[in-house]
Short mmCIF file of the C-alpha atoms (twelve columns), coordinates in Angstrom:
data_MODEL
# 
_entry.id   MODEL 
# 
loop_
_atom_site.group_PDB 
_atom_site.id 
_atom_site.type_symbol 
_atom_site.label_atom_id 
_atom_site.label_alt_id 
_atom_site.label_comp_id 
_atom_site.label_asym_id 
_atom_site.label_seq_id 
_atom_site.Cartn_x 
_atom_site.Cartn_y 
_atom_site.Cartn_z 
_atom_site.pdbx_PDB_model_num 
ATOM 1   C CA . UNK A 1   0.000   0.000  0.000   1 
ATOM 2   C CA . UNK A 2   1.618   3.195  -0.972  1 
ATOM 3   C CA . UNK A 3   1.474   6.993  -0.551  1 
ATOM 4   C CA . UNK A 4   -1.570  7.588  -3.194  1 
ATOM 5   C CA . UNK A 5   -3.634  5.607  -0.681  1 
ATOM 6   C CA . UNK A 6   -2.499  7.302  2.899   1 
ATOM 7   C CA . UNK A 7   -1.815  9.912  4.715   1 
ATOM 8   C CA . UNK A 8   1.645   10.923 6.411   1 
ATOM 9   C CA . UNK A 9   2.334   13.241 8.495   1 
ATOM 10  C CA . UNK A 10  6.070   13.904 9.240   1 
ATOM 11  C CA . UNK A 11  7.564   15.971 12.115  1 
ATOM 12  C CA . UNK A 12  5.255   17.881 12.022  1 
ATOM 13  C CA . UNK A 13  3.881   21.131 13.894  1 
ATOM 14  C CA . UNK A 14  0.446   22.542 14.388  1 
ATOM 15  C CA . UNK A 15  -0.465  26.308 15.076  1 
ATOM 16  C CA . UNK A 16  -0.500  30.271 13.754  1 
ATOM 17  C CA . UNK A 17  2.863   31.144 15.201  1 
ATOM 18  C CA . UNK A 18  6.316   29.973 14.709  1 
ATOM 19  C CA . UNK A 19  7.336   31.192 18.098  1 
ATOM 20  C CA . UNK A 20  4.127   29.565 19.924  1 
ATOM 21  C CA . UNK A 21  3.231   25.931 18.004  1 
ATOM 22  C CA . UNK A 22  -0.058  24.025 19.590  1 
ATOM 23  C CA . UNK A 23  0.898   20.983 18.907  1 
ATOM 24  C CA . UNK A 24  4.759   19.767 17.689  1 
ATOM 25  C CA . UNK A 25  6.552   16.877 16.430  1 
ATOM 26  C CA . UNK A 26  3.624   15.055 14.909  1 
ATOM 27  C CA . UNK A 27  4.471   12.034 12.946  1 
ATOM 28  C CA . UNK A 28  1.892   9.134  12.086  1 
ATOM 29  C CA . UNK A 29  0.970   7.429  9.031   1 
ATOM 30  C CA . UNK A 30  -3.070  6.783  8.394   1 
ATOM 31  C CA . UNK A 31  -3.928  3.810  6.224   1 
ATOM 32  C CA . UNK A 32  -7.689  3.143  4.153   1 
ATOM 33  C CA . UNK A 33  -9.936  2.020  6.798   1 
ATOM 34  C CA . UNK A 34  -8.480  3.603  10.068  1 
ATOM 35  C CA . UNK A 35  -10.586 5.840  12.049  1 
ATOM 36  C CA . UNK A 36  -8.474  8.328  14.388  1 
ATOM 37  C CA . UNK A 37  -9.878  10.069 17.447  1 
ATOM 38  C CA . UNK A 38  -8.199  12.732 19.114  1 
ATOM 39  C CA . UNK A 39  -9.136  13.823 22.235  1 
ATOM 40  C CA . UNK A 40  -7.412  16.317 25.056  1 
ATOM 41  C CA . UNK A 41  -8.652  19.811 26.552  1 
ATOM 42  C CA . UNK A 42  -10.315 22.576 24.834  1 
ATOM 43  C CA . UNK A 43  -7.429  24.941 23.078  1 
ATOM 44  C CA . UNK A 44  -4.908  22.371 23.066  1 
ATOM 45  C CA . UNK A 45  -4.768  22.066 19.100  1 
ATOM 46  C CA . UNK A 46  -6.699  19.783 18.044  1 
ATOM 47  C CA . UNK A 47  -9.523  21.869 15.302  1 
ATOM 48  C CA . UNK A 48  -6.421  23.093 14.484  1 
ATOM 49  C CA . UNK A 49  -4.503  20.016 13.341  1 
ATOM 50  C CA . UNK A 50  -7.978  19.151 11.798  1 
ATOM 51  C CA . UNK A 51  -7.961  22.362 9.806   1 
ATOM 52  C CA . UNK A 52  -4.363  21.480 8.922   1 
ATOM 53  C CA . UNK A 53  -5.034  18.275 7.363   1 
ATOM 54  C CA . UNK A 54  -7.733  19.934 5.533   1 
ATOM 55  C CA . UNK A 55  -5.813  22.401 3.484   1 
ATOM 56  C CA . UNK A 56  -7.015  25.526 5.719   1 
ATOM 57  C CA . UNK A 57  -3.706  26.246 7.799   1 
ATOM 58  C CA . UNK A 58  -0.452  25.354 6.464   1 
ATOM 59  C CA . UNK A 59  1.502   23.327 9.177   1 
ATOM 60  C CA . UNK A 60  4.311   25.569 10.714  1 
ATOM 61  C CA . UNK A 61  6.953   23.051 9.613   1 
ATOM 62  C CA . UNK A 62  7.553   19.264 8.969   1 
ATOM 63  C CA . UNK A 63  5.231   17.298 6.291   1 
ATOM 64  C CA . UNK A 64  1.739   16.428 5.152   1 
ATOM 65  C CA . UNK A 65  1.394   14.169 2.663   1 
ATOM 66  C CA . UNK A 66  -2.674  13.439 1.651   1 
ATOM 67  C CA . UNK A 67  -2.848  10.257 -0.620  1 
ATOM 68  C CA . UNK A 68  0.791   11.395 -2.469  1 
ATOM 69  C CA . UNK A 69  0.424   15.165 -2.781  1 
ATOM 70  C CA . UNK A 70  1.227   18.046 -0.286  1 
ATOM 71  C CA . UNK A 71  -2.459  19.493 -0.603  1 
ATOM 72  C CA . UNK A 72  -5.625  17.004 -1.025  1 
ATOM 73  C CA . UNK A 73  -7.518  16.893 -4.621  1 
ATOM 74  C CA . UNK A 74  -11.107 18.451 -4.942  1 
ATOM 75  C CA . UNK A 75  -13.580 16.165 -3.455  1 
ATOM 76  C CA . UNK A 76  -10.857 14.050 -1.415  1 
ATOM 77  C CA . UNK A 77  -11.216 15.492 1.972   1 
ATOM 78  C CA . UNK A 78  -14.845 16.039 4.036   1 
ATOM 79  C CA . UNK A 79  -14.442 18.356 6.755   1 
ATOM 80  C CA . UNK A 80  -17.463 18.332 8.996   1 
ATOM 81  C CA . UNK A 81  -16.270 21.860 11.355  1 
ATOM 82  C CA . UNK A 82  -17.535 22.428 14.787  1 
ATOM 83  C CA . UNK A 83  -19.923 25.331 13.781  1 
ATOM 84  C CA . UNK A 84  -20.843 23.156 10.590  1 
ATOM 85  C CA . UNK A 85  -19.858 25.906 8.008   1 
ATOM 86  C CA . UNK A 86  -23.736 25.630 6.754   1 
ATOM 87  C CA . UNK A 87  -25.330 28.228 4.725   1 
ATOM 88  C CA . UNK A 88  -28.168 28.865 6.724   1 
ATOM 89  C CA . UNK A 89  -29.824 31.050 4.423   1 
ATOM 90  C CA . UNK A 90  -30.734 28.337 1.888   1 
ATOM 91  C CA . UNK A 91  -32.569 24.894 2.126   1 
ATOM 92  C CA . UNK A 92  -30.870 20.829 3.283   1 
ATOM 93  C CA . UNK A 93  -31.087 20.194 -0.365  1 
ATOM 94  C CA . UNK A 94  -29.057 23.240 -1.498  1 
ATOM 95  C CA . UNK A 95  -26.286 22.669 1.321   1 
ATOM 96  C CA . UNK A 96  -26.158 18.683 0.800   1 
ATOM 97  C CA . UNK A 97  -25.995 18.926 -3.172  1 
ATOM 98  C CA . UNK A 98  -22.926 21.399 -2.533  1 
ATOM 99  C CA . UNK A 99  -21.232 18.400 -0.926  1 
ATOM 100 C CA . UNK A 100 -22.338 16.209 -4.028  1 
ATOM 101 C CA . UNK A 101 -20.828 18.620 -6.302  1 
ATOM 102 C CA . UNK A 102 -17.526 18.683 -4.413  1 
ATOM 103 C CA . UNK A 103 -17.184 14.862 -5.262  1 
ATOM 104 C CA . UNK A 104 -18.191 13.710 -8.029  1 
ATOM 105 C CA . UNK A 105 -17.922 16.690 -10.614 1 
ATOM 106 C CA . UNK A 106 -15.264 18.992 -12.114 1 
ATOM 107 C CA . UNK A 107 -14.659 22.568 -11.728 1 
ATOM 108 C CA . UNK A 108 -15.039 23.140 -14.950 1 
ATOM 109 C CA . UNK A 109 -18.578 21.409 -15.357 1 
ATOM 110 C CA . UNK A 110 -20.152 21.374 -11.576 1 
ATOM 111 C CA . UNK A 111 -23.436 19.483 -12.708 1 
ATOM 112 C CA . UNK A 112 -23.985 16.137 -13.122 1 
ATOM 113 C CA . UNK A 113 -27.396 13.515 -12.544 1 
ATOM 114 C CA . UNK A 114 -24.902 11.846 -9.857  1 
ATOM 115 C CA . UNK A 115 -25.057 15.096 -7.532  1 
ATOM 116 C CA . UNK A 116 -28.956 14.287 -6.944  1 
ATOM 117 C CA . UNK A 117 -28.463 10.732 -6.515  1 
ATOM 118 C CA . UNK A 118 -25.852 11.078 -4.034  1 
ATOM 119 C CA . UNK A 119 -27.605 13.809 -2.263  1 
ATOM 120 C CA . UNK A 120 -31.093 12.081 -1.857  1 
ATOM 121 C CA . UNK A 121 -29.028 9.362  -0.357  1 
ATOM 122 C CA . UNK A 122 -27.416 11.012 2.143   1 
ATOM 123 C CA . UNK A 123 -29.910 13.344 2.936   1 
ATOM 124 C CA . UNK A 124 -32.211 9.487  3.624   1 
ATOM 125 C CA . UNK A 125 -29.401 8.064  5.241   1 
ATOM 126 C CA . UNK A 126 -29.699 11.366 8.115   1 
ATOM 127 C CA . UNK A 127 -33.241 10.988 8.593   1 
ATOM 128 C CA . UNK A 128 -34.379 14.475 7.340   1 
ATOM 129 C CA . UNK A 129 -36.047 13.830 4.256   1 
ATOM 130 C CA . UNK A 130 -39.170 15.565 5.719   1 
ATOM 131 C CA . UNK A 131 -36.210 18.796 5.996   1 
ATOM 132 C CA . UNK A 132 -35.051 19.210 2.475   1 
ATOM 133 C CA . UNK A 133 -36.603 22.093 1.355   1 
ATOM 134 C CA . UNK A 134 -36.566 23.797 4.396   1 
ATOM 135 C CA . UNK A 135 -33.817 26.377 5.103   1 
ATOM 136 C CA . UNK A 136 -31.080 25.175 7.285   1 
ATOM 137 C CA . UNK A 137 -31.651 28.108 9.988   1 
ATOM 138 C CA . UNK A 138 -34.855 27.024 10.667  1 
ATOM 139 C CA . UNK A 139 -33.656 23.354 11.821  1 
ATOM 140 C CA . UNK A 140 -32.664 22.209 15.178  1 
ATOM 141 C CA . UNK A 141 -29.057 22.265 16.311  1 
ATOM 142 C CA . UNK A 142 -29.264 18.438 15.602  1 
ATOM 143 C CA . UNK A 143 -30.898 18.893 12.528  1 
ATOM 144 C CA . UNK A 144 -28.367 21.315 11.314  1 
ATOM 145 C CA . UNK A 145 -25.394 18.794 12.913  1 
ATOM 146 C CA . UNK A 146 -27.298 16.141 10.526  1 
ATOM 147 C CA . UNK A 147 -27.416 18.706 7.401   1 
ATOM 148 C CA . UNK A 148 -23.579 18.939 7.895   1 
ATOM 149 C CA . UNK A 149 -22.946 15.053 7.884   1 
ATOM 150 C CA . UNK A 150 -25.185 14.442 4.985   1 
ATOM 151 C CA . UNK A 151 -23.064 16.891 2.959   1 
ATOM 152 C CA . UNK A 152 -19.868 14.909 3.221   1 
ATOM 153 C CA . UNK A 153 -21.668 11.335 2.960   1 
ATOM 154 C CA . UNK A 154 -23.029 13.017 -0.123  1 
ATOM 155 C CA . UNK A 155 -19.539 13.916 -1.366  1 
ATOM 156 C CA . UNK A 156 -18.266 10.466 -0.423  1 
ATOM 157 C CA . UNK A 157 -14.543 11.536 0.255   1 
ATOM 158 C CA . UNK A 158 -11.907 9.352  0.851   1 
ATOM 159 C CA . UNK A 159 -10.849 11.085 4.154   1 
ATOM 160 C CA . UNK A 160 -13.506 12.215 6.892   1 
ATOM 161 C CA . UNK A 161 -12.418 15.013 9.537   1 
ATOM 162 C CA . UNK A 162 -15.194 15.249 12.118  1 
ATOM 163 C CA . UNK A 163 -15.000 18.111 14.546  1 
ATOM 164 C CA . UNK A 164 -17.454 16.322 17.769  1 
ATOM 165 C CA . UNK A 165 -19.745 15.916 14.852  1 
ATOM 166 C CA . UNK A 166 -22.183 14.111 17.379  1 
ATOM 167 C CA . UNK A 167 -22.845 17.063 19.425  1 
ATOM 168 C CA . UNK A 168 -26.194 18.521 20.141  1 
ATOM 169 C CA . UNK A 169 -27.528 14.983 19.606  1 
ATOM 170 C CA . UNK A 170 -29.744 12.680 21.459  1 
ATOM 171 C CA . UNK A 171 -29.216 9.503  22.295  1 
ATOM 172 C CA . UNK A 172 -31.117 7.631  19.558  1 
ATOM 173 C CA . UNK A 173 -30.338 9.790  17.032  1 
ATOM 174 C CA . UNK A 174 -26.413 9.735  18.065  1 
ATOM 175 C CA . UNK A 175 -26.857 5.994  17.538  1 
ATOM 176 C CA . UNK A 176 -28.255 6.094  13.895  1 
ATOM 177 C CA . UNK A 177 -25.811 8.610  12.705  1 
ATOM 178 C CA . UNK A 178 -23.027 7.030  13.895  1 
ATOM 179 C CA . UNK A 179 -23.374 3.624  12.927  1 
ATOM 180 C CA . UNK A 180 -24.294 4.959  9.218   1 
ATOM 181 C CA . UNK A 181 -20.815 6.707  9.206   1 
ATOM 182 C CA . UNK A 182 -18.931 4.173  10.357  1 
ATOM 183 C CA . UNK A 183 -20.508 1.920  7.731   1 
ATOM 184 C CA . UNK A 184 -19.745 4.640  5.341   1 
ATOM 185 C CA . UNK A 185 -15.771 4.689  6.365   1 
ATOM 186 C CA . UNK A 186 -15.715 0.108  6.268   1 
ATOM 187 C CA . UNK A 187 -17.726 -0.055 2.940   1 
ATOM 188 C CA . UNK A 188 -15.230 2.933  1.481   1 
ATOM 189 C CA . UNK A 189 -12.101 2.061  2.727   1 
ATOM 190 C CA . UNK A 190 -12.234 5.265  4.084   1 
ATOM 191 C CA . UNK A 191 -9.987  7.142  6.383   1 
ATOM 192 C CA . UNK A 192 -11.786 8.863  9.176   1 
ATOM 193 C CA . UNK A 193 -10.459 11.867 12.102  1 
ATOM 194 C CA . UNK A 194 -12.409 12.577 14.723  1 
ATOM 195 C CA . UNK A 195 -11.710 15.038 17.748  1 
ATOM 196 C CA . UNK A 196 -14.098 13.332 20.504  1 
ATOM 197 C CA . UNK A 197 -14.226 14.510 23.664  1 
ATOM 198 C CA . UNK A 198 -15.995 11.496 25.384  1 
ATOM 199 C CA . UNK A 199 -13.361 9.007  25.330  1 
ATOM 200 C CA . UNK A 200 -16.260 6.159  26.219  1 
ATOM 201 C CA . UNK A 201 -17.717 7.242  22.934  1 
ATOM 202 C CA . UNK A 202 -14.065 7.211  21.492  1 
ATOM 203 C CA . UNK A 203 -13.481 3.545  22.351  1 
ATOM 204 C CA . UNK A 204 -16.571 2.163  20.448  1 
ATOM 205 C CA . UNK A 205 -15.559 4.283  17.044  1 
ATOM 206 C CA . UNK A 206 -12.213 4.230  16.743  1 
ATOM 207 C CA . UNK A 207 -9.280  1.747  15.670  1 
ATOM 208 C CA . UNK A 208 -6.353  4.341  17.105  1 
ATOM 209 C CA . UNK A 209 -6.884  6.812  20.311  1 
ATOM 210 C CA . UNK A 210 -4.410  9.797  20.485  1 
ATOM 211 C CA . UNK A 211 -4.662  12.295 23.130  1 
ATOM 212 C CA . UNK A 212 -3.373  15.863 23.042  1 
ATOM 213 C CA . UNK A 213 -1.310  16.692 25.996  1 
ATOM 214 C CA . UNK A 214 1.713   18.995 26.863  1 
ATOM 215 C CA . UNK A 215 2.645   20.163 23.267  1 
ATOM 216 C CA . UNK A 216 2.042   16.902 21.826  1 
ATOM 217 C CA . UNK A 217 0.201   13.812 20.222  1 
ATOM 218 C CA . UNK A 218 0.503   10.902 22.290  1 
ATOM 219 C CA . UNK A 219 -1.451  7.227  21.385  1 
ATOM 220 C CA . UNK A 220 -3.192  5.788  23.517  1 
# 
C-alpha cells in the first residue's frame, strides 16, 4: 500500500505562530480504513490540526502528505467543522448537493445527474427527508449537525475530519448517525479523524486513540 492511498504526516507542527506551536513533532501514518480520534482539553490544538489536514492552515513546519500530494484533490477530503460551516440562508437540499458537487464533478462542469443521486441518499441516510426544502436556519441544532454530515456522505470523500460531529444529539439519534458513518468509512475504505471529547464514545468508534497533551500527540 503506498502513498496515493495514505496519509503521512512527518515531524510535524500545528499552530498560527512559529514562536508559539499548539501541537509539535507530529508524525503518524493513516492507512484506508483507520478511524483516528483525538481527544485532550479545549485549546490544546486539536480543530487546528484538523484544519491542517484539511488544506485551511499550512503546518508551521515538517510534512503532510494526503494520498501522495502536499495538498488534497477536490472532493478528497470532508471536513465536517464544529460550527458546521452551513449556509443557513438556503434549504438541506441546497447545502447537501454542494457536498455532491464537491465529489463527483469537475470545476469546470459542476453538474452532473450523480449530484442528486448522491444527495437524496445522504440526505435518507440522516433521517431528514421531511427537511429538504426547508432552510437550514430554521432546523434544530441536531438537525443542522445532521445537514452537515449528509453533505460529506453526499460527497463520499476518501478522508472524513469530524470536529465532535455528534454534538447537540440525542441519544437515539447519536446511535443512527453514527453507525451509518462508520458503515460509510468500512464499505469505502475510508480514512476517518475525529476530535471526541468522550473518550467512552471514542473507544466504540475508533481503531487508534491519540490524546493531546503537553505540546504533543501521544497514542493511547
Amino acid at each position: 500500500m503506498g502513498d496515493y492511498d495514505s496519509i503521512t504526516i512527518t515531524n510535524a507542527s500545528v499552530g498560527y505562530s512559529k514562536d508559539e506551536p499548539l501541537i509539535q513533532g507530529i508524525s503518524l501514518t493513516l492507512k484506508p480504513g483507520d478511524i483516528v480520534a483525538i481527544n485532550g482539553v479545549s485549546g490544546i490544538g486539536k480543530t487546528t490540526l484538523l484544519k491542517t489536514l484539511a488544506g485551511l492552515v499550512r503546518p508551521i513546519n515538517g510534512d503532510v502528505t494526503i494520498f501522495g500530494n502536499k495538498k488534497a484533490k477536490r472532493g478528497e477530503v470532508g471536513y465536517i467543522p464544529q460550527r458546521l460551516g452551513l449556509i443557513r440562508n438556503s434549504t438541506v437540499h441546497h447545502n447537501v448537493i454542494l457536498g455532491a458537487m464537491a465529489g463527483h464533478t469537475k470545476p469546470w462542469f459542476p453538474f452532473s445527474r450523480d449530484t442528486k443521486i448522491h444527495t437524496k441518499k445522504a440526505i435518507e441516510a440522516m433521517g431528514i427527508e421531511s427537511k429538504t426544502r426547508v432552510q437550514v436556519g430554521k432546523l434544530s441544532g441536531g438537525q443542522q449537525r445532521r445537514v452537515a454530515i449528509a453533505r460529506t456522505l453526499a460527497q463520499e470523500p476518501k478522508l472524513i475530519l469530524a470536529d465532535e460531529f455528534l454534538a447537540e444529539l440525542d441519544e437515539e439519534t447519536l446511535t443512527k448517525v453514527m453507525d451509518v458513518v462508520l458503515d460509510y468509512v468500512k464499505k469505502k475504505n475510508a480514512i476517518m479523524i475525529l476530535v471526541e471529547h468522550d473518550l467512552s464514545r471514542a473507544e466504540k468508534m475508533a481503531t487508534r486513540i491519540l490524546t493531546a497533551e503537553n505540546g504533543k500527540l501521544v497514542e493511547n
